[in-house]
C-alpha positions in Angstrom: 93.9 116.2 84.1 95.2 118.2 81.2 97.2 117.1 78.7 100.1 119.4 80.3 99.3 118.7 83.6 102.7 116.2 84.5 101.5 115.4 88.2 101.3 111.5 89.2 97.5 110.8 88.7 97.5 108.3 91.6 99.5 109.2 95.0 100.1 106.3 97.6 100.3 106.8 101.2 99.0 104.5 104.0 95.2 104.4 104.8 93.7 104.5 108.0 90.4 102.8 107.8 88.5 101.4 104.9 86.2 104.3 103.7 86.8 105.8 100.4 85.9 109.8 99.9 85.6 112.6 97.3 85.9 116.0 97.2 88.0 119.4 96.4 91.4 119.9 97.9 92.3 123.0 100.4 95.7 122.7 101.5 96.9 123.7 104.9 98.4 127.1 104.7 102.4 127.1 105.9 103.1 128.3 109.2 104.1 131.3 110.8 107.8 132.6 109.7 110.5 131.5 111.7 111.7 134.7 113.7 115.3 135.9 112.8 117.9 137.0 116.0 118.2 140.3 116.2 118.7 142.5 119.4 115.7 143.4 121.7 115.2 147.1 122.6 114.0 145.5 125.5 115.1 144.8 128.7 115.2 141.3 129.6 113.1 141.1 132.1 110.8 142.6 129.7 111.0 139.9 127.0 111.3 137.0 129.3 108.1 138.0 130.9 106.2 138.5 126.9 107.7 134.7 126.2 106.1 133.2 129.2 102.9 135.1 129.1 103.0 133.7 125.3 103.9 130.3 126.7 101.4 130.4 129.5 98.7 131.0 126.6 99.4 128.9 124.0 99.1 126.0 127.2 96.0 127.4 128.3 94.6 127.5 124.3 95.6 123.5 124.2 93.9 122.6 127.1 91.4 124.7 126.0 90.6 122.3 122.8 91.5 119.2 124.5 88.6 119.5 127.1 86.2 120.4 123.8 87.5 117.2 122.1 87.8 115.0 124.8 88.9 111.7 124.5 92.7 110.6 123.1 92.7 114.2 121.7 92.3 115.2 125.6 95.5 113.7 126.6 97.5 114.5 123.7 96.5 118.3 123.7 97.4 118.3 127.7 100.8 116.5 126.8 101.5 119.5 124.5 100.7 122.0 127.4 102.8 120.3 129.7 105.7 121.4 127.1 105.1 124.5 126.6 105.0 124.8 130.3 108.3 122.6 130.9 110.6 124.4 133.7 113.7 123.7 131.4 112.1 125.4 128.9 111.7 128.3 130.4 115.3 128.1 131.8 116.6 128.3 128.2 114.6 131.0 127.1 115.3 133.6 130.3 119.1 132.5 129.5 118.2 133.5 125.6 116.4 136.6 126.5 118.9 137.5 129.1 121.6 137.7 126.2 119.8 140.3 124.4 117.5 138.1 122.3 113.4 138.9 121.7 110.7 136.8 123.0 110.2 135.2 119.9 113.6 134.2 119.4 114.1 132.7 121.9 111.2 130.5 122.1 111.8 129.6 118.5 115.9 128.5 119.3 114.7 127.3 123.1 112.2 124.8 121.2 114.6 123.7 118.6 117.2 122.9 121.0 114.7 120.6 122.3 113.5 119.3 119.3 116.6 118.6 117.7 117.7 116.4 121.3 114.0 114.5 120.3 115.2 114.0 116.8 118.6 112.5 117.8 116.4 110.3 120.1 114.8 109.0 117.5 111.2 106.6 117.8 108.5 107.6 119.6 110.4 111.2 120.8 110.7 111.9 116.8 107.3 112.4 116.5 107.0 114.7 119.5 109.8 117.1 118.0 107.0 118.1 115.6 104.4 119.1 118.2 107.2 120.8 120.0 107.6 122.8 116.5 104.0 123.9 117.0 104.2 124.7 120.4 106.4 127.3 119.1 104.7 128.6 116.2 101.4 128.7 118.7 103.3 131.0 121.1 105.3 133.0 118.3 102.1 133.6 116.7 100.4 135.0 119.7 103.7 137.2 120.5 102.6 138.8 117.2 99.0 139.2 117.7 98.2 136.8 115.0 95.9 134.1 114.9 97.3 130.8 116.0 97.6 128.1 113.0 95.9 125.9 112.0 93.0 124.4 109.7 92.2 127.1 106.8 88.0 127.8 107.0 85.9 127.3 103.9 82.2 127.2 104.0 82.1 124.0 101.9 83.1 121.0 102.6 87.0 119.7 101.5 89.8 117.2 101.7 92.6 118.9 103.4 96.0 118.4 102.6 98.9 119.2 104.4 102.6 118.5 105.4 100.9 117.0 108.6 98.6 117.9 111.1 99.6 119.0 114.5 97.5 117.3 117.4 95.8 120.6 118.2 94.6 120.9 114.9 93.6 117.1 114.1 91.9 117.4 117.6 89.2 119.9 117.2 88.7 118.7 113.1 85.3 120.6 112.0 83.9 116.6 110.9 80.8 118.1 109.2 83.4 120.1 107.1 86.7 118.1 106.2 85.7 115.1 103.8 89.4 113.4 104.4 93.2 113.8 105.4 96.0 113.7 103.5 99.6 113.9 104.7 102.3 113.9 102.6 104.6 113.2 106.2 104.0 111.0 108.9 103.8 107.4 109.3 100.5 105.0 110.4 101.0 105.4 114.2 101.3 109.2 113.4 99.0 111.4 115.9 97.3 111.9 112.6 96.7 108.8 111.8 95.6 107.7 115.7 93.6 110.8 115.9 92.0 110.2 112.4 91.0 106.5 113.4 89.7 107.3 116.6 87.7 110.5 114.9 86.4 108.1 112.0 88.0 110.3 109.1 88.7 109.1 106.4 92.9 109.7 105.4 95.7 108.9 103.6 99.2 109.3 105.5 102.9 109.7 104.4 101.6 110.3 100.5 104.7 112.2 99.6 103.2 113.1 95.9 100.5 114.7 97.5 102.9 117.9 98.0 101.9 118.5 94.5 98.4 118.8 95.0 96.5 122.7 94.4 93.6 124.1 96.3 90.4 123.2 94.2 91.9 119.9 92.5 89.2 117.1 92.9 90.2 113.7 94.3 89.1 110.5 95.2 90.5 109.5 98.7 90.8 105.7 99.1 91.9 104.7 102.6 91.4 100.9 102.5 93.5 101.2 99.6 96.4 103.8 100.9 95.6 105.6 97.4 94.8 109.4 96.6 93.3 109.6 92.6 93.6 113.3 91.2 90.7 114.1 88.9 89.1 110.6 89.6 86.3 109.6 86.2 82.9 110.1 87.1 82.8 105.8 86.8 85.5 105.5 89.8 83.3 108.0 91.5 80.1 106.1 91.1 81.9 103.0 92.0 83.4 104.7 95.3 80.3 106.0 96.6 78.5 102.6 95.5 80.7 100.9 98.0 80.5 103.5 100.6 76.9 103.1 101.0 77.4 99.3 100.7 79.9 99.5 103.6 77.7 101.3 105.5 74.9 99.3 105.2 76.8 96.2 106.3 77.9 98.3 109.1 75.0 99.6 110.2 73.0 95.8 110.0 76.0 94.9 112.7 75.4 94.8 116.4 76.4 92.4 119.4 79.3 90.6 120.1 81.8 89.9 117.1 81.4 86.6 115.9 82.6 85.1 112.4 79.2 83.6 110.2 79.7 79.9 111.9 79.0 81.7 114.9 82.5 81.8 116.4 83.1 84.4 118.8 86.2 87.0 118.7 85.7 89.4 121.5 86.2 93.0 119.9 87.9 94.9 122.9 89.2 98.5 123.0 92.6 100.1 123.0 92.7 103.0 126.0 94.4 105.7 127.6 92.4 107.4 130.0 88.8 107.6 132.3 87.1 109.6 129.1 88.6 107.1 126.3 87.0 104.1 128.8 83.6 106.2 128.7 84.0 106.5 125.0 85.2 102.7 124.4 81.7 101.4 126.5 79.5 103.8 124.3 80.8 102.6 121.5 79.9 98.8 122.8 83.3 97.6 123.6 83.1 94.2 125.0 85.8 95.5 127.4 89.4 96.5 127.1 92.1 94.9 125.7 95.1 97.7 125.8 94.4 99.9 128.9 97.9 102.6 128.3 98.6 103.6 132.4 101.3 106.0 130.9 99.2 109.0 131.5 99.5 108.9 135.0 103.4 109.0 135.0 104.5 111.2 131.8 105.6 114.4 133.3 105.6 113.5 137.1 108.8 113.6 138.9 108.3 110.4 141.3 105.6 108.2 140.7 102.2 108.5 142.0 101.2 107.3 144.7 99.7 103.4 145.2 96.1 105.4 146.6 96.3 108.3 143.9 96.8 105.3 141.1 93.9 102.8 142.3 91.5 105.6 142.3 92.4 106.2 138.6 92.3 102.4 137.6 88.6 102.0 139.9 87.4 104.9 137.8 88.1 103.0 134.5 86.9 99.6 135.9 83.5 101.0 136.5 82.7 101.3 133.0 83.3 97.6 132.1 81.3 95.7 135.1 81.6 91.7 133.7 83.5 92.6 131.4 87.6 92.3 130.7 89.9 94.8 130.8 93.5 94.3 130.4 96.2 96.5 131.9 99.3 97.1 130.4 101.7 98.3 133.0 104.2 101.3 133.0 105.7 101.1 129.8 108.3 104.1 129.9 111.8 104.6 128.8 112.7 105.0 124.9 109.5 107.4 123.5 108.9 108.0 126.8 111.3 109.1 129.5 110.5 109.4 133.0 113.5 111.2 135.4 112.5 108.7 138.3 112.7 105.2 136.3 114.5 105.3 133.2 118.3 105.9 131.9 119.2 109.3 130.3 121.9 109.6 127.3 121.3 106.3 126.0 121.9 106.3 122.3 119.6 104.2 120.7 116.9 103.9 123.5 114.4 102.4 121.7 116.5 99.5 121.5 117.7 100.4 125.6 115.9 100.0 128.9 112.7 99.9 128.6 108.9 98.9 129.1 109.5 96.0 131.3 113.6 96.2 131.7 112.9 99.6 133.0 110.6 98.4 135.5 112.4 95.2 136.7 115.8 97.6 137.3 113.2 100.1 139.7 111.0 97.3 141.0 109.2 99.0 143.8 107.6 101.1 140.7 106.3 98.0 139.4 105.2 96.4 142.7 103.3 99.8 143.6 101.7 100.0 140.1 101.0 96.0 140.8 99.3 96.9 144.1 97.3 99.1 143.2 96.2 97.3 140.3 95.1 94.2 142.9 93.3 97.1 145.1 91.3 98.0 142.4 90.7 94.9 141.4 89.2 94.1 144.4 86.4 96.6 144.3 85.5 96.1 141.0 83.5 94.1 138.9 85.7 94.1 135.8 87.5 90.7 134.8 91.3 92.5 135.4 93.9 91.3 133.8 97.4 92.8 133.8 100.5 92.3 130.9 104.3 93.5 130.6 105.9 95.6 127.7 108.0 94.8 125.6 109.3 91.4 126.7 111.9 89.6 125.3 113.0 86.2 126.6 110.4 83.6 128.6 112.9 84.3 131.9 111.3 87.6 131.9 108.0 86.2 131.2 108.2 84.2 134.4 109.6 87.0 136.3 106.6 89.6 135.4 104.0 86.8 136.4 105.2 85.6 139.5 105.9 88.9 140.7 101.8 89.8 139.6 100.4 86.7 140.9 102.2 87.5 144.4 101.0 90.9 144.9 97.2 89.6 144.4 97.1 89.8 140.1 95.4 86.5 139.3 95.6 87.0 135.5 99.0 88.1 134.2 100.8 87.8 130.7 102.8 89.6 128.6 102.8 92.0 125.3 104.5 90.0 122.2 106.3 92.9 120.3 109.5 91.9 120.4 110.8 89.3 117.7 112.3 87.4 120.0 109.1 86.9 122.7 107.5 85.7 118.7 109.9 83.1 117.8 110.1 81.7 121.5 106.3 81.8 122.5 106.0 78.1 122.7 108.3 78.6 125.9 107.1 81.6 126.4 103.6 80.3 126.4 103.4 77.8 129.6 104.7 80.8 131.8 101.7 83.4 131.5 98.0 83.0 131.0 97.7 85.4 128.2 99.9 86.7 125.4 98.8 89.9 123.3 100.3 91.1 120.1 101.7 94.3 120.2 101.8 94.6 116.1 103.0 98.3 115.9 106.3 97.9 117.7 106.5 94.3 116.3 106.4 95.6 112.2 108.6 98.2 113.7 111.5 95.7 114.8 110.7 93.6 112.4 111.9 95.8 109.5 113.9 97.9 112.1 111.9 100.9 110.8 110.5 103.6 112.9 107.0 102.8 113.3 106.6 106.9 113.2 108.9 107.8 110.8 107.2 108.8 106.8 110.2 108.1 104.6 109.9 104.5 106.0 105.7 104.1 106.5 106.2 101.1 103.2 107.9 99.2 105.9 104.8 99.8 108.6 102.6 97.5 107.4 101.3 94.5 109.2 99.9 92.5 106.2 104.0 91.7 105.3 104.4 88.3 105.6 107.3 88.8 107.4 105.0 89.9 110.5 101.9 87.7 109.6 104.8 84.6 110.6 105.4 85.8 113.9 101.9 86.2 114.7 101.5 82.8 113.2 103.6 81.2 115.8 102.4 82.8 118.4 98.8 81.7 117.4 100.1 78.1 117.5 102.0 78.1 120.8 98.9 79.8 122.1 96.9 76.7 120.6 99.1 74.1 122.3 99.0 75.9 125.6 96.1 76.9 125.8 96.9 79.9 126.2 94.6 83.2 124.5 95.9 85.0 122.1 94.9 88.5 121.7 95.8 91.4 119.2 96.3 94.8 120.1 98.0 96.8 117.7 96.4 98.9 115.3 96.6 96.0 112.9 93.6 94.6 114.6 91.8 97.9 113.4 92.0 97.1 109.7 88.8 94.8 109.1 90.1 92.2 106.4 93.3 92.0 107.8 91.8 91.0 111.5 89.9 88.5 109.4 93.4 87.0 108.2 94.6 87.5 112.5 92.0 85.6 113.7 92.9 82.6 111.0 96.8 83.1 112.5 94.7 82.2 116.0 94.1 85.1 117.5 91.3 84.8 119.9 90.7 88.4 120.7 91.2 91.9 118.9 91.8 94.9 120.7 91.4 98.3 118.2 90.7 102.2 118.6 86.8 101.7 119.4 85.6 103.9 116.7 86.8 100.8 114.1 84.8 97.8 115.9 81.8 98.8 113.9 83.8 97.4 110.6 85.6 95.2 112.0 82.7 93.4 113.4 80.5 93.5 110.1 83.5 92.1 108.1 83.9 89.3 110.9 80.2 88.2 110.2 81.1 88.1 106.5 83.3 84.6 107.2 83.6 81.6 108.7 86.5 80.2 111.2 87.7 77.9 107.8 88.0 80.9 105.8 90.1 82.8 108.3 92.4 79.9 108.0 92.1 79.8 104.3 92.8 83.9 104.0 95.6 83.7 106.8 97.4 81.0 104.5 97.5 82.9 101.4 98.8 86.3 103.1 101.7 83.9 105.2 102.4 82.1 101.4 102.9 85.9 99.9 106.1 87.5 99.3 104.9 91.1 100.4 102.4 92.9 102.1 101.3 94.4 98.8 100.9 90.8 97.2 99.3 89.0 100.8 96.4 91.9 100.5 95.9 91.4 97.2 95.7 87.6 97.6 93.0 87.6 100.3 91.4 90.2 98.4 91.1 88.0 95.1 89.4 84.8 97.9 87.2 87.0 99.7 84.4 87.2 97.4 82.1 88.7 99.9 84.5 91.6 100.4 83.1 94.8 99.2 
């Protein structure tokens, strides 16, 4: 930098995977202006019908790029459709134009209304009050014949930097083209950051220095490190691309089952949320499923679907993983995600209200359909099935879910572990199910009581704290006195040394988004079942996550 350049040199964020990138920066360019309320010279028939034609296009143009990217960005990009296409929606916006307002005022205060209810909810619905924002700009901008936002086009290739990204722009991500990510909002469970993982990019989320970054500055994007270097010396540069192409020749030298170098095995399983993220997961070489989200065939319905309509869905996603496990997690709505038919409205806090399985126990025939048709499909497949509750919290509820599964036909049931509670009691909570899984997004989250999606608090999301390594610790050990596996599958299990340390806390599965098994399996081979224990014991001995890293760090020696 110049002597009278005054910017931070290095900007910290959280990383999402463990490769390190260089290149110029091209910032994403603001967003359309917000319209201002003045009167139509309209009628309102007139306007109503230009804000629902916009509407109806901006829905069409998501679905559009979801079916090009396919995958998680599929069902995100639909999930944005579906709001532009919401019947309330368009209830407040005839009611807007109806007063005398223009189309594009009244999408733009329709679409804050409901983005300042998500807000208030808080969680999960927080984040979705930003897509709702561009939603709006995506149908403004089309009201106005201009070209919906999104990622700026240069001809060479560039870290782009921006407030965040919107789903539809993270979605359809030229890859030959942008280098990295950086955010300077938006937390590690960001659709950012879960778009970024599953895409392989390399990025940096929730760097709030990076505002200050200019088109054309050069930096050095560490992800493994949650660091973004301006003007990086040609020496960091060597030594970045050094161990990019040491990382990828340990990667690429990687193939089979995950195993540790003694030759223990750690099944490396796949997070998933739909038929095309299963086809994905088993190309990738998945050794099955161990988070299968159901959500997708509920959000938006107004009564649940059908016990036939569901086990053709779940037979779909069963075919791919023939001898193979795949582990289900039922309906887990209420909180960041409301359904009319099963969960309260007007709670205040409802992350912390009825939800995952509360929800379900206080509608029970929703569970016992879901359970049926889980045990149908079951039947005619070839998959190992196994099925486990959300968010449980005591081991009465434990008991509950798994009697109620084993009598509708389930002959594996457990539960999630992401509730502190579940943690501390899992050696009762143990001898009730056949499995436990750690949930370790939702876990950090209620650990620190920080919103697992929320920037200003993404220094509290992070699963190396010792704090959360504890928890997972006692599970691991009521797991090894039952008997019981233990698996992990939050996006913890994605970050290669730290599974190292997960499987030393006795973990004895990890579930990830399948596009980070490849490094997670080549670090795996790197150590042996003794060193796991011997890493796991100096992260749980560290006073922060920052000082556990850096300890397993220093006594990994084979670490590049």
């Amino acid at each position: 930098m110049s002597g009278t350049d005054t910017r931070d040199s290095v900007m910290r964020g959280v990383g999402i995977g463990r490769a390190t990138t260089v290149g110029p920066v091209l910032r994403m360019p603001e967003p359309v202006a917000d319209p201002v309320d003045t009167p139509s010279e309209l009628e309102p028939a007139a306007e109503f019908e230009r804000a629902t034609t916009s509407l109806a296009a901006t829905a069409a143009q998501l679905r559009e790029r979801g079916e090009k990217a396919g995958g998680t960005a599929a069902e995100v990009l639909d999930a944005l459709a579906m709001m532009a296409e919401d019947p309330a929606l368009a209830a407040d916006v005839q009611h807007r134009t109806e007063d005398g307002a223009t189309a594009e005022f009244a999408v733009h205060a329709a679409m804050a209304t409901f983005r300042d209810m998500l807000v208030g909810m808080g969680g999960y619905l927080g984040e979705r009050a930003g897509d709702l924002d561009d939603v709006a700009r995506r149908a403004i901008a089309h009201l106005q014949g201009l070209p919906a936002p999104g990622v700026p086009d240069s001809p060479e290739p560039f870290v782009l930097v921006a407030r965040d990204l919107a789903p539809a722009d993270t979605a359809t991500l030229d890859l030959d083209l942008v280098l990295a990510l950086v955010t300077t909002d938006g937390g590690p469970t960001s659709h950012t950051a879960i778009l970024a993982r599953e895409k392989g990019i390399t990025a940096v989320v929730g760097a709030a220095e990076a505002s200050a970054l200019r088109d054309g500055d050069i930096v050095l994007v560490d992800a493994e490190n949650g660091t973004v270097e301006l003007d990086p010396a040609q020496e960091r540069i060597d030594l970045a691309l050094q161990r990019t192409q040491t990382l990828e020749a340990i990667r690429a030298q990687s193939s089979g089952p995950g195993r540790l170098a003694d030759g223990h095995a750690v099944p490396l399983l796949a997070n998933i949320g739909s038929v095309d993220s299963a086809r994905e997961a088993a190309a990738r070489g998945a050794e099955g499923v161990g988070l299968f989200r159901t959500e997708v065939l509920f959000l938006g319905a107004e009564k649940a679907p059908s016990v036939d309509d569901q086990a053709a869905t779940y037979r779909e996603v069963f075919s791919h993983f023939a001898d193979q496990k795949v582990v289900v997690r039922v309906l887990d709505a209420g909180a960041d995600k409301p359904l009319a038919f099963l969960t309260d409205s007007g709670e205040e806090n409802p992350a912390l209200g009825r939800r995952g399985l509360r929800a379900l126990a206080a509608h029970e025939h929703v569970l016992r359909d879901q359970l049926t048709a889980l045990a149908q499909a079951t039947a005619d497949s070839e998959a190992f099935v196994q099925v486990m509750a959300p968010m449980v919290s005591t081991a009465a509820e434990a008991q509950y879910f798994c009697d109620l599964a084993h009598e509708l036909g389930i002959e594996v049931a457990g539960v999630m572990v992401e509730v502190p509670s579940c943690a501390i009691l899992a050696d009762h909570v143990a001898p009730r199910v056949d499995f436990m899984s750690i949930g370790t997004n939702d876990l950090t989250q209620y650990v620190f009581a920080a919103d697992r999606l929320l920037g200003t608090v993404a220094n509290l999301q992070n699963p190396w704290h010792p704090a959360v390594l504890r928890l997972i610790e006692q599970v691991g050990a009521a797991g090894r006195e039952h008997d019981v596996p233990v698996g992990i599958c939050g996006e913890a299990a994605a970050d290669p040394l730290l599974a190292v340390v997960l499987v030393g806390l006795g973990a004895t599965s990890l579930s990830m988004s399948s596009s980070a098994i490849a490094d997670v399996r080549a670090e795996l081979a790197l150590h042996t079942l003794d060193d796991a224990r011997r890493l796991a014991a100096l992260a749980v001995s560290a006073e922060s996550a920052e000082a556990a890293r850096q300890a397993v760090l220093d006594a990994a020696p084979t670490h590049p």
